[in-house]
N, C-alpha and C positions, 0 to 999 in steps of 0.2 A: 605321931599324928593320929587324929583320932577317925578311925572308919569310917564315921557320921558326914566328917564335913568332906568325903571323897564325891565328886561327881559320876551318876553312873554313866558308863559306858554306854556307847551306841552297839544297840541291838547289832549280830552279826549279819551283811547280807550273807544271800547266797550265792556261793561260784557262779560267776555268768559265763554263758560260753563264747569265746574268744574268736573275735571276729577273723578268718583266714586271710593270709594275705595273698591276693593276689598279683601273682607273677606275669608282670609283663612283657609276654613274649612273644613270638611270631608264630602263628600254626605248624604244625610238623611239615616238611616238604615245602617251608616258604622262607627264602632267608631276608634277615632284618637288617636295611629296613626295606619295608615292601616296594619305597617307592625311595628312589635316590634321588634329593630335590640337590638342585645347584646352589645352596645358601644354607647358611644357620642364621635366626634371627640373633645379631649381638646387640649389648644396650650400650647406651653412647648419647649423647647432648649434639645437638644442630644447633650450631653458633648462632648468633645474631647475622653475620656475614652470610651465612648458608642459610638461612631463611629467608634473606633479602634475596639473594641468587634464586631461589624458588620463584620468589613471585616475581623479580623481571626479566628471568632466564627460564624459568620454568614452559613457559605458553609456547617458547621459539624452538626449545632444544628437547624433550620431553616426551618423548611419543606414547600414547594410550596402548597397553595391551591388547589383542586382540584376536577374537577365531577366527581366522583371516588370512591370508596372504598379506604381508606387508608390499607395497608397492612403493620400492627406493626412490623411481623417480620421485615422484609427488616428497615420499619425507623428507630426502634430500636437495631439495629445487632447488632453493636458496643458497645454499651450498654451490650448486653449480653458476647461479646467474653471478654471484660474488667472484670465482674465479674465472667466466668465462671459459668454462672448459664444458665437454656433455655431458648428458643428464647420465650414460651410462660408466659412471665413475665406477674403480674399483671398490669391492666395500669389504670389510674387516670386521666380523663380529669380534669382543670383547665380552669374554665371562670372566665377570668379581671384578672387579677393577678396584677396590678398597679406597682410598681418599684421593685416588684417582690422577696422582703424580705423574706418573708413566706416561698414562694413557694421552693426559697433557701435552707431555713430551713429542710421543709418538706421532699424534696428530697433526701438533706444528711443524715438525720434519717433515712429515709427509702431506701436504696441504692439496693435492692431487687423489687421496685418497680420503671415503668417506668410512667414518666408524661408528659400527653400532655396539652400543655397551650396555650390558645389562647386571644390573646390581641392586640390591634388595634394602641394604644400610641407608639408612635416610642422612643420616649426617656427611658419608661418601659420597652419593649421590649431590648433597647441595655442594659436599667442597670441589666437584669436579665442575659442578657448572659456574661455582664462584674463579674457578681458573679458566672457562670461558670466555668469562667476559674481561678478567686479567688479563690471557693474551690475546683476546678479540679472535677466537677459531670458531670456527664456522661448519668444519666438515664431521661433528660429533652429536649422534643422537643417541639419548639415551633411554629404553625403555626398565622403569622400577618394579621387573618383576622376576618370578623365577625362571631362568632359561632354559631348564629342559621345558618348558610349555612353550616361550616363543621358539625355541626350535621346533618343536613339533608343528604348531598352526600358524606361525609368520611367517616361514623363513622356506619356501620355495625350495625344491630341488637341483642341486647345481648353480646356485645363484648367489654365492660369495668366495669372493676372492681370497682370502684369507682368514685364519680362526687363530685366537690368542688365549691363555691359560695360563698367568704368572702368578704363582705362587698361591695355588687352591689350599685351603688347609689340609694339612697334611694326615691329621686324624692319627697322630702317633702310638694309642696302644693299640695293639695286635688286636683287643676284641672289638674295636671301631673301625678297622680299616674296612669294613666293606658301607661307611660313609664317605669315603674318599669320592669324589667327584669322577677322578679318572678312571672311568671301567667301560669294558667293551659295549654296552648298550648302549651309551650316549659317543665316544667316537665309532659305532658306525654310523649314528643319527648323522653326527657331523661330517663326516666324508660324505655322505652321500649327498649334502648340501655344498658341497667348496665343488668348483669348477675344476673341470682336467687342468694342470696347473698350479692349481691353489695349493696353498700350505697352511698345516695343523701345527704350531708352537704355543710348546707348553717348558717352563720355564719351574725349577722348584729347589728350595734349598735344604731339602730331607732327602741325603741319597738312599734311604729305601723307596721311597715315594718317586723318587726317580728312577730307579731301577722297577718301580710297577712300571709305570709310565712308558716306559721304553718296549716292557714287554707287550701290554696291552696295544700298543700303538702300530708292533712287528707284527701281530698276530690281525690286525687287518688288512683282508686283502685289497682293499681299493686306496690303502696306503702303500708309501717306500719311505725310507730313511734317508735324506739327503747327504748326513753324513761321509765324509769321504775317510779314506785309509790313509789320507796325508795326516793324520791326525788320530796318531793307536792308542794315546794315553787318553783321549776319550771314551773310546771302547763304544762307540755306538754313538755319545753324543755331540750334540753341532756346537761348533765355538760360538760363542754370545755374537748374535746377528748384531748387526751397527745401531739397528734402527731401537733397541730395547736397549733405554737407560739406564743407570745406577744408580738405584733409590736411594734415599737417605739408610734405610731400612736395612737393605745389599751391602750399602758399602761401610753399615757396620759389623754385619756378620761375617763379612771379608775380614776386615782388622781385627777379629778374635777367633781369623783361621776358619771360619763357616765355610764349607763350597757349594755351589750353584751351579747346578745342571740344566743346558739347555736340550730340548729334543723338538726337530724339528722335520716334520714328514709332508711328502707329496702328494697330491691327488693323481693317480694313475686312469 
């Protein structure tokens, strides 16, 4: 080949210097992440069915976020004039509720008691209010935000009867777990919001996440462990309460030997 018909080469640039990568991490003396939100945003499709549930279930069942005191009466009215019972109904906050089976569930069982659930997935949130209007329940409101903030500015001191937590994500590698949901700053929020009385159930099918749980849960004081000694093969936890169904979800990690850990503590 002859030299002539070679193309020259591009001029050589010069070394550029190389852009550093920035490490995203938390200040020294601050652990990450700085703020433990109650949700991951997931992606997912809102059926035709849960978009119709938005707009004719949405107006009735849906409460607006708010810096506020939420005032049960008023969200719940309806709720009450439907059963005939008082406005001062017991109430049950629900964190995550996921496509909202359970929470269905529970509701219907318990039609004397009102529940508030907050959940961030748009497509859970519509399938819960498309089982709404399925079994015609009345005593479920749902606010679509993140619950550590309606616990801080809605949710009055001492003013719910019970608090639910089935199956948070568990956050499985050791360098995420301080994303887990359940850690002492959000249950002392939460006890100091449930009534003397009231009870804190958290429900999860990662026995390390349950063995946090258990500890986190002992180490408040305005908690106790319900837990009895009739029952040593639990070692701490309460046998599945009546009122908490078997998801589809459960009762397949059952049948390939999964276990599920209930903990359930009291307001002292």
């Amino acid at each position: 080949m002859n030299d002539t018909n070679l193309k020259p080469s591009a001029p050589a640039l010069p070394d550029q210097p190389r852009t550093p990568r920035i490490r995203r991490s938390a200040p020294e003396g601050v652990d990450y992440p700085k703020e433990i939100k109650s949700f991951v945003r997931r992606a997912g499709r809102t059926t035709t069915g849960q978009t119709k549930a938005f707009e004719d279930l949405g107006p009735q069942f849906l409460l607006p976020y708010q810096n506020s005191a939420l005032d049960f009466v008023a969200a719940f009215a309806a709720a009450a004039r439907e059963a005939d019972t008082p406005n001062s109904r017991p109430t049950i906050l629900e964190i995550g509720f996921g496509m909202g089976e359970a929470t269905a569930a529970i509701a219907a069982l318990m039609p004397e008691k009102n529940f508030l659930c907050c959940e961030v997935h748009e497509p859970g949130v519509g399938a819960l209010l498309k089982r709404i209007g399925e079994q015609g329940l009345n005593n479920i409101r749902i606010v679509s935000h993140d619950a550590v903030e309606v616990i801080d500015h809605m949710l009055p001191l001492q003013s719910l009867d019970g608090v639910h937590i089935f199956f948070p994500d568990p956050w499985h590698k050791k360098k995420h777990n301080k994303r887990r949901l359940i850690q002492a700053p959000l249950i002392a929020k939460l006890a100091a919001r449930l009534k003397v009385g009231g009870y804190l159930h958290c429900a999860t099918d990662w026995q390390p996440y349950a063995e946090q749980i258990l500890e986190v849960l002992s180490a408040e004081p305005l908690l106790k462990n319900t837990a009895s000694n009739s029952h040593p093969e639990l070692v701490g936890y309460a046998p599945k309460p009546h009122y908490r169904p078997l998801t589809k979800f459960e009762n397949r990690g059952i049948k390939l030997g999964h276990g599920v850990w209930d903990v359930v503590f009291e307001r002292v």
